[in-house]
N, C-alpha and C positions, 0 to 999 in steps of 0.2 A: 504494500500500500504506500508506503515511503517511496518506492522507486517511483510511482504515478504520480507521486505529489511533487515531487524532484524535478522530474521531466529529464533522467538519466541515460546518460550514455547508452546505459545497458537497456532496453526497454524492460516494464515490468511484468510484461508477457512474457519474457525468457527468463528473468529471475523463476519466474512461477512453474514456468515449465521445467526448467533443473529442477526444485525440491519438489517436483513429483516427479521427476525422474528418478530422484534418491527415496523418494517414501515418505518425504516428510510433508505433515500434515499442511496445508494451503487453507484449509477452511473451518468456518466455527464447527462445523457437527465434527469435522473430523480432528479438532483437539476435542474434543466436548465438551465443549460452552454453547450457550444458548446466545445468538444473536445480540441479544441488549448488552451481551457484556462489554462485546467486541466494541460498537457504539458506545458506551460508557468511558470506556477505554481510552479511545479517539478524542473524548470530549472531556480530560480530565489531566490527562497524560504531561501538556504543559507545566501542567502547577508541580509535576513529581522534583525537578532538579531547578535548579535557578539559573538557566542558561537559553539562550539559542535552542531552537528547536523547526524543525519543519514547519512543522504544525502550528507557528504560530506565537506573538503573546497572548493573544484571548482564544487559543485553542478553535477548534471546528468544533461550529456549531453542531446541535441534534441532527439536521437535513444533511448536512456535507458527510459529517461520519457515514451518516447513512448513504447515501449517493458512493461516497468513496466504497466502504465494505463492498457495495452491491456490483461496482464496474468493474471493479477489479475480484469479483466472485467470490470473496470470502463472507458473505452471509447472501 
């Protein structure tokens, strides 16, 4: 989701497709978390360290989290 919000080198279709290449989970059901958490997440995450962040100083909104998880297929 970082790599979309970046707009990186790497697209975040191919990050995504490597860690399913390797087996690693890419989606809420398949860590098992329930959706809200993933959004919650998104929407909170600024406030964890006092620094620079992607995401943000007023973090993404409730819609953007959501829009994000949802394009990039992790909820």
């Amino acid at each position: 989701m970082m790599s979309y919000l970046h707009d990186s080198r790497i697209s975040w279709k191919e990050i995504k497709k490597t860690l399913v290449t390797l087996g690693a989970p890419t989606t809420a059901e398949e860590l098992g978390i329930e959706p809200k958490y993933i959004i919650k997440a998104l929407t909170i995450a600024h406030k964890i360290r006092d620094r620079y962040t992607i995401l943000g100083n007023e973090g993404l909104t409730e819609k953007a989290a959501k829009q994000l998880a949802s394009v990039t297929g992790v909820i």
